[in-house]
N, CA, C and O of each residue as an XYZ file, in Angstrom:
480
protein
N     -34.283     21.853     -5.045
C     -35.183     20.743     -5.286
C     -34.412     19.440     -5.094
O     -33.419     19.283     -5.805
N     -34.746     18.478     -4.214
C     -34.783     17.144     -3.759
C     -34.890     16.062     -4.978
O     -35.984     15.672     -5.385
N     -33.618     15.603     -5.534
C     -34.262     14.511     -6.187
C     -33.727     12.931     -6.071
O     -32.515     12.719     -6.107
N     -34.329     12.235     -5.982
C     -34.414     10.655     -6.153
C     -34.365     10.306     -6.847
O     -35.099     10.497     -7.817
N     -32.923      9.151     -6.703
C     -32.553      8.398     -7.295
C     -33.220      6.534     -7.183
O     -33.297      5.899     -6.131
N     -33.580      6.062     -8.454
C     -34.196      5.117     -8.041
C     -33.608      4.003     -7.080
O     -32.390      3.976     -7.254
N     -33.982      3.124     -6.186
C     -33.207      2.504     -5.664
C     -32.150      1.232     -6.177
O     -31.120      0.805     -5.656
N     -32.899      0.811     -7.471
C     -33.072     -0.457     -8.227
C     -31.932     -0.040     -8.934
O     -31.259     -0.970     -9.380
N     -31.387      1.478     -9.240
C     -30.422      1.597    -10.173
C     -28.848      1.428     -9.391
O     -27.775      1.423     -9.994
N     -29.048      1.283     -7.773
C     -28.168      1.267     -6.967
C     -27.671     -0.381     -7.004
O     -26.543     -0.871     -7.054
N     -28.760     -0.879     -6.966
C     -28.690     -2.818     -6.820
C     -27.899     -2.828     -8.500
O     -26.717     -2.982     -8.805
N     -28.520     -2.709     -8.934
C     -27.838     -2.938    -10.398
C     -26.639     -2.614    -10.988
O     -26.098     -3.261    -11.885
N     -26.175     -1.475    -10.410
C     -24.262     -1.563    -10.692
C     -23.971     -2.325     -9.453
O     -22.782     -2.602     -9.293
N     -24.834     -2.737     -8.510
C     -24.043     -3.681     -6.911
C     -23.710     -4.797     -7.826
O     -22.570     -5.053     -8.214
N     -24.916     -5.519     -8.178
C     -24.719     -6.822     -8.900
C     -23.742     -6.832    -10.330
O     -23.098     -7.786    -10.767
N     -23.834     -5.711    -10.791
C     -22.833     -5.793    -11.934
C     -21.446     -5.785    -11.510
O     -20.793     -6.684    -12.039
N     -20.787     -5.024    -10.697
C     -19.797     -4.685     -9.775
C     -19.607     -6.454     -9.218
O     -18.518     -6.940     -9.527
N     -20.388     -7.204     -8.598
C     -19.924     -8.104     -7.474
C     -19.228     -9.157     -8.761
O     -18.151     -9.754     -8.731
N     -20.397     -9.124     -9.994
C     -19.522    -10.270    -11.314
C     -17.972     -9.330    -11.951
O     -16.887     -9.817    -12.269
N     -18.459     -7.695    -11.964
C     -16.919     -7.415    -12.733
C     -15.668     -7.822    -11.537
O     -14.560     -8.146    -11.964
N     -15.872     -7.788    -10.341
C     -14.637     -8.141     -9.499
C     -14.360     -9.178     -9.508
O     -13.188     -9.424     -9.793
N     -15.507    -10.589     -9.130
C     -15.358    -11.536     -9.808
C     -14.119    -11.672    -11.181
O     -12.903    -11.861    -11.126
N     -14.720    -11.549    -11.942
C     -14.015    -11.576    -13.317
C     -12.454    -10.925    -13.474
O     -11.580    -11.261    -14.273
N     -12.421    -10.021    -12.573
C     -10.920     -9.172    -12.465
C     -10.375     -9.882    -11.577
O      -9.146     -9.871    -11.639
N     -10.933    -10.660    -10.559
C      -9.497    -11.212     -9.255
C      -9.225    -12.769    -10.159
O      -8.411    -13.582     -9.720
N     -10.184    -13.095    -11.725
C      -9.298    -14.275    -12.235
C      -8.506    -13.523    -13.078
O      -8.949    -13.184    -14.175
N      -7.333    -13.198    -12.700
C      -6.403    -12.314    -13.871
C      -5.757    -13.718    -14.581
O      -5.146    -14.628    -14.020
N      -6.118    -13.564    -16.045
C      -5.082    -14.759    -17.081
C      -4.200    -13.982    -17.137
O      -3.291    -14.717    -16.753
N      -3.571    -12.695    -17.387
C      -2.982    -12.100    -18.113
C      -1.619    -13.181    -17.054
O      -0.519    -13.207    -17.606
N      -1.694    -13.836    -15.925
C      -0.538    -14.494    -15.313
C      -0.237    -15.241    -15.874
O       0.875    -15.617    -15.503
N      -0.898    -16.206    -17.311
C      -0.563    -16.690    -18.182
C       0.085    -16.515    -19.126
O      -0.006    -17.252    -20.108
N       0.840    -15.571    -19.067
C       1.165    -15.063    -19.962
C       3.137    -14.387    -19.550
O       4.067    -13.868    -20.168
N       2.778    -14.927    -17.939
C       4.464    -14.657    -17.390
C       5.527    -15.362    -17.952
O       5.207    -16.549    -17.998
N       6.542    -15.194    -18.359
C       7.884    -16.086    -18.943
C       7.712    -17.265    -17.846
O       7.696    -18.420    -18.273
N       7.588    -17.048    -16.524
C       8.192    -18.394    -16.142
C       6.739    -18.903    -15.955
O       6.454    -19.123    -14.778
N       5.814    -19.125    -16.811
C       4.792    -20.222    -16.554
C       4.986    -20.852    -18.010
O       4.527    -21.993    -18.062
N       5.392    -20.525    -18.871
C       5.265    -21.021    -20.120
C       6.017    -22.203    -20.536
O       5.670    -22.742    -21.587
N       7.298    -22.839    -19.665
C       7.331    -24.003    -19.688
C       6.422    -24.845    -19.125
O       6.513    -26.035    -19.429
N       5.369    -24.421    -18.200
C       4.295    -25.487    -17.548
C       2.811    -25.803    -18.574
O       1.889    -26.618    -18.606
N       3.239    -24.690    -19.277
C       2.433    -24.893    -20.608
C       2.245    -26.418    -21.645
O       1.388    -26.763    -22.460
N       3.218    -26.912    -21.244
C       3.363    -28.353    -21.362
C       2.490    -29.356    -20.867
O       2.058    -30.294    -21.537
N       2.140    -29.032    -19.169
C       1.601    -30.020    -18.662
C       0.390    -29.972    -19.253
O       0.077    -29.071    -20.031
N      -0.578    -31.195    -18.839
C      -2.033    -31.149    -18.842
C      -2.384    -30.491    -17.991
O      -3.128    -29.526    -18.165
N      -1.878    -30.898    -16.741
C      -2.951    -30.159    -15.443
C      -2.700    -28.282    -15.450
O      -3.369    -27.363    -14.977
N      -1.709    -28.316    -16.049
C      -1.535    -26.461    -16.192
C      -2.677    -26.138    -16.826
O      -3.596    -25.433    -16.412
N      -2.534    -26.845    -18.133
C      -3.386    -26.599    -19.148
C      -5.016    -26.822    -18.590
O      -5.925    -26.115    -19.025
N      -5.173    -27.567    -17.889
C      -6.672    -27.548    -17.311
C      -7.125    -26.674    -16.834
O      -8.292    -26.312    -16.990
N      -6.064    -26.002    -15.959
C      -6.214    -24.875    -14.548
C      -6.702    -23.683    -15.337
O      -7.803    -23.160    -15.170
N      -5.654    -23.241    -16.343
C      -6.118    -22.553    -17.661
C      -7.155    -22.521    -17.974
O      -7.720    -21.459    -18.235
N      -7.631    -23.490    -18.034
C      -8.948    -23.701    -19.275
C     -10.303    -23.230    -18.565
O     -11.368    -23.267    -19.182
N      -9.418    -24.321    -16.318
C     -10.920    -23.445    -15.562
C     -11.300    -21.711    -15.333
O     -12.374    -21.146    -15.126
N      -9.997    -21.231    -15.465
C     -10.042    -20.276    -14.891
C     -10.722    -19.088    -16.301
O     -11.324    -18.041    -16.061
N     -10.398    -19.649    -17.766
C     -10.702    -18.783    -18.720
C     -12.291    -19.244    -18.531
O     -12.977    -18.266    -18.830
N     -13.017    -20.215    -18.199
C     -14.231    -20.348    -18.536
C     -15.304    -19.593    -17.285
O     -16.447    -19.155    -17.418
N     -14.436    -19.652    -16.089
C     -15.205    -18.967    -15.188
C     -14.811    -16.967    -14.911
O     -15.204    -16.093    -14.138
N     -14.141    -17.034    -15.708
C     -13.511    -15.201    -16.372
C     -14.703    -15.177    -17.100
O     -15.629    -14.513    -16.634
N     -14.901    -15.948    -18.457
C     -15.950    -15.618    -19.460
C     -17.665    -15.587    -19.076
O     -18.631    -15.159    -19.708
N     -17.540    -16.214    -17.812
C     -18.733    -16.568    -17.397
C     -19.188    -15.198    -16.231
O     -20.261    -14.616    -16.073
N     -18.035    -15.057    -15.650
C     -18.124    -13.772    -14.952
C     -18.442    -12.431    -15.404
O     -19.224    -11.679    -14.822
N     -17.783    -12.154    -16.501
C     -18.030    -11.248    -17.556
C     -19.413    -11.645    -18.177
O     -19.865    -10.631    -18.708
N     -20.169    -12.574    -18.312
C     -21.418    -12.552    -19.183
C     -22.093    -12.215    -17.599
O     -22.706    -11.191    -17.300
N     -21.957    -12.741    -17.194
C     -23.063    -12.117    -15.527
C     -23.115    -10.580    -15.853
O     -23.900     -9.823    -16.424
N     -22.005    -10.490    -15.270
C     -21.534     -8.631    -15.305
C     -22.437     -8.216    -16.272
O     -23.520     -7.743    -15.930
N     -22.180     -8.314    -17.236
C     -23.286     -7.510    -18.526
C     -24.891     -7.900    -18.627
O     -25.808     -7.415    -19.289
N     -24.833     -8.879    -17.776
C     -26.587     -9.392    -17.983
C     -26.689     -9.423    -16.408
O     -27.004    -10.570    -16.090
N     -26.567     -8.726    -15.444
C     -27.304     -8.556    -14.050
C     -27.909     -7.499    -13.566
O     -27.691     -6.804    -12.574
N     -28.952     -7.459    -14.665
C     -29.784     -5.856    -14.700
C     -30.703     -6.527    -13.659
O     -31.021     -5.632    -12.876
N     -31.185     -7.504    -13.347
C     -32.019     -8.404    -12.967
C     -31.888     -9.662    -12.609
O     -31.520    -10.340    -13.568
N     -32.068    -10.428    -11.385
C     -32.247    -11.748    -11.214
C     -32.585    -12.595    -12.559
O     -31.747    -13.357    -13.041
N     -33.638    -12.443    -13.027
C     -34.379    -13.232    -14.238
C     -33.635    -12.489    -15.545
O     -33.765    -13.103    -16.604
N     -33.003    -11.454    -15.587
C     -31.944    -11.477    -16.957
C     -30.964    -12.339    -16.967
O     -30.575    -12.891    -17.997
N     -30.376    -12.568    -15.582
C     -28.610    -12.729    -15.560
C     -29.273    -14.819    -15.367
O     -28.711    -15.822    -15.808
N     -30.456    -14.725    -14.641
C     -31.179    -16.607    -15.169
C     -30.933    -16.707    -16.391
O     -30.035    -17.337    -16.950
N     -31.978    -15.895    -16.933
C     -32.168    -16.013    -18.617
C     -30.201    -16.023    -19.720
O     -29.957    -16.741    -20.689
N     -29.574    -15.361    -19.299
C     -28.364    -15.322    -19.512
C     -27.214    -16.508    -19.477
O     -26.262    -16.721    -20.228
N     -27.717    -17.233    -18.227
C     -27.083    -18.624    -17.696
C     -27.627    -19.344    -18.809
O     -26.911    -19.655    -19.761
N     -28.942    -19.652    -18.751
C     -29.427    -20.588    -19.556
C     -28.974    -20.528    -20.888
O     -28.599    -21.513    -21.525
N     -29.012    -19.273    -21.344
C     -28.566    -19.415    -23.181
C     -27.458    -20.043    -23.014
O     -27.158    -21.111    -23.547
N     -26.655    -19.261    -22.098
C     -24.897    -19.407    -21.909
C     -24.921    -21.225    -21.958
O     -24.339    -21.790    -22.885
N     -25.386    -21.744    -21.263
C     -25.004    -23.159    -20.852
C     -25.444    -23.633    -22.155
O     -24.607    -24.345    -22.709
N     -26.876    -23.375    -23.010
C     -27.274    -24.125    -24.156
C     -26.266    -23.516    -25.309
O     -25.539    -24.353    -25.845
N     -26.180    -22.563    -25.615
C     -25.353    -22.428    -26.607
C     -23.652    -21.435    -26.240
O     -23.075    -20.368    -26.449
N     -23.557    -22.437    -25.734
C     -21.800    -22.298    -24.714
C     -20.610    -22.108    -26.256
O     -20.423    -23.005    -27.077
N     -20.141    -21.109    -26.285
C     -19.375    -21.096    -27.807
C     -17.885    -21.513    -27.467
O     -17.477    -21.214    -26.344
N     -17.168    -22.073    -28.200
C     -16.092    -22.834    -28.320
C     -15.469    -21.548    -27.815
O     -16.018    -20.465    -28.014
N     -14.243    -21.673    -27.115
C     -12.857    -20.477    -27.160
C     -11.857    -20.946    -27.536
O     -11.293    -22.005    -27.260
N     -11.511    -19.771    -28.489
C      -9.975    -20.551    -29.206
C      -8.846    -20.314    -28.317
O      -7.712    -20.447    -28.778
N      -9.024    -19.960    -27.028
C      -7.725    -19.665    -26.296
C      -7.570    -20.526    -25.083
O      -6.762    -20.180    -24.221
N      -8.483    -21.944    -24.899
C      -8.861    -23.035    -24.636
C      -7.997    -23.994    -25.144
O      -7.721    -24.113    -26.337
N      -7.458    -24.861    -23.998
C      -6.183    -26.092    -24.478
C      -7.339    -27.175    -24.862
O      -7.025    -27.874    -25.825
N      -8.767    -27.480    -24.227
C      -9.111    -28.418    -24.598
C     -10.899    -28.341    -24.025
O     -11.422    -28.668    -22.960
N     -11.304    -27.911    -24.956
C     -12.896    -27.351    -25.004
C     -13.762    -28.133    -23.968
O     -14.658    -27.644    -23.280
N     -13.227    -29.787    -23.977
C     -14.443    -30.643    -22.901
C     -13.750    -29.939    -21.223
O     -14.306    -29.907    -20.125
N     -12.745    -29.584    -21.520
C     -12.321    -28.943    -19.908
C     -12.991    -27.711    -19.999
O     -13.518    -27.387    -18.935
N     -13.188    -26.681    -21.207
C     -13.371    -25.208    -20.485
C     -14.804    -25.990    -20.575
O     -15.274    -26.278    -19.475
N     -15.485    -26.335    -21.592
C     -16.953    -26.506    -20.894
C     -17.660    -27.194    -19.999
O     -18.887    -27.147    -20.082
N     -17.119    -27.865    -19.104
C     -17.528    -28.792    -18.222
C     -17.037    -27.148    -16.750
O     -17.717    -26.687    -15.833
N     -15.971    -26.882    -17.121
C     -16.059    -25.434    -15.961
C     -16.828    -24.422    -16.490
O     -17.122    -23.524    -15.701
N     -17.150    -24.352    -17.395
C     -17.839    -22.911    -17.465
C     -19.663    -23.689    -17.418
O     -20.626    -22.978    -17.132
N     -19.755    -24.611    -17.622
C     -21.193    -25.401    -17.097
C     -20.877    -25.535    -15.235
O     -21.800    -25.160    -14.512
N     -20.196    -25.814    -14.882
C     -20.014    -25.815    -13.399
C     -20.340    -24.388    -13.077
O     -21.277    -24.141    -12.317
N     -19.325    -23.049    -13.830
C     -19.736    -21.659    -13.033
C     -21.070    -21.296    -13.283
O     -21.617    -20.382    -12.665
N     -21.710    -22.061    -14.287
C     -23.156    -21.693    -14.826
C     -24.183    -22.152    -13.334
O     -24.886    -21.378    -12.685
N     -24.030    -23.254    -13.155
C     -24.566    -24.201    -12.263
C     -24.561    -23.539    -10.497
O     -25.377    -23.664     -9.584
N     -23.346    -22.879    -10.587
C     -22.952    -22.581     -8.990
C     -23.601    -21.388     -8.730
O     -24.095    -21.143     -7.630
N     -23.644    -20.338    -10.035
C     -23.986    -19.001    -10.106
C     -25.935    -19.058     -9.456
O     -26.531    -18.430     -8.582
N     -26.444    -20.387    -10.658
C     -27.625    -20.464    -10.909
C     -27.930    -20.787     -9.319
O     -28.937    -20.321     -8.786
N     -27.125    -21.501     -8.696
C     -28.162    -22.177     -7.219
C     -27.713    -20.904     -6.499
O     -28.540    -20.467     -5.699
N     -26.761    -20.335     -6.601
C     -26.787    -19.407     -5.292
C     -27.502    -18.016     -5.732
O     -27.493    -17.086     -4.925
N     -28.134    -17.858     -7.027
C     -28.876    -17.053     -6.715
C     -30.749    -17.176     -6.769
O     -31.594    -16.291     -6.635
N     -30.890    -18.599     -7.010
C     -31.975    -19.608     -6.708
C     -32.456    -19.148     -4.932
O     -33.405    -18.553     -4.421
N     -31.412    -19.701     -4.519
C     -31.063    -19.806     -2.991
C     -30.961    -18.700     -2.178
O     -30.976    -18.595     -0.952
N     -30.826    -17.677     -3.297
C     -31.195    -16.425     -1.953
C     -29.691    -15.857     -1.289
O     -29.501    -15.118     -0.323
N     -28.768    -16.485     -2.171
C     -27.546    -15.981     -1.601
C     -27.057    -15.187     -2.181
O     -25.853    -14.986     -2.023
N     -28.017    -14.221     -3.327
C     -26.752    -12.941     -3.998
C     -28.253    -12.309     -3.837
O     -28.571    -11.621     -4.806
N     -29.228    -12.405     -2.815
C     -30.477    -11.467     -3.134
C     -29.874     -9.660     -2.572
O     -30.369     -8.557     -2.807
N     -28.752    -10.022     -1.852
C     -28.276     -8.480     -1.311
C     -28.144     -7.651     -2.689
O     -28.254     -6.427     -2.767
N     -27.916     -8.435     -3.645
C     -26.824     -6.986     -4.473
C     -28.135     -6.254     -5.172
O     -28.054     -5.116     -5.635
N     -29.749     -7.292     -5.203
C     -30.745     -6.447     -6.209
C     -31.440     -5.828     -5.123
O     -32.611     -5.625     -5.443
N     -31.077     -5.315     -3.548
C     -31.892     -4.670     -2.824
C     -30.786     -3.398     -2.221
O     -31.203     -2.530     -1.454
């Protein structure tokens, strides 16, 4: 006996898959090498930091909410309205002004028809 698999369940680890890789090629754990930790000093280190943890966290909330176009919307939107502080953040108006940017970039390109591959 022949059985079928739905198609929709194929799109749905695509799209979960395209945010977990996302989220894995920003590795912090490089933050964490002996020789970056004197640059730990600067500001602009500390910014780069701050973009890269907010668009990790943002990648990871996709990943878990891209059962659907209109979940992983609905997901952005909370995310951007109630955006929660990270304590592993040098300076909160930097991670949230990037993690409102990855909110923003995510939202038009899949507005736009440019991630419609992963729900077909």
């Amino acid at each position: 006996m022949t059985t079928f698999a739905a198609r929709q369940n194929q799109g749905l680890k695509k799209a979960s898959d395209y945010f977990l890789k996302m989220y894995s090629d920003l590795d912090l754990e490089k933050y964490k090498l002996d020789k970056y930790q004197d640059l730990f000093r600067l500001s602009s280190f500390q910014a780069m930091h701050d973009a890269d943890l907010a668009y990790h966290n943002i990648y990871r909330k996709c990943s878990e909410n891209a059962t659907s176009k209109q979940s992983l919307l609905s997901c952005l939107e909370q995310e951007e309205i109630f955006l929660p502080a990270n304590h592993d953040a040098f300076n909160y108006d930097t991670y949230r002004r990037h993690a409102l940017n990855a909110i923003s970039e995510i939202r038009d390109h899949l507005k736009n028809g440019d991630l419609d591959h992963l729900y077909f």
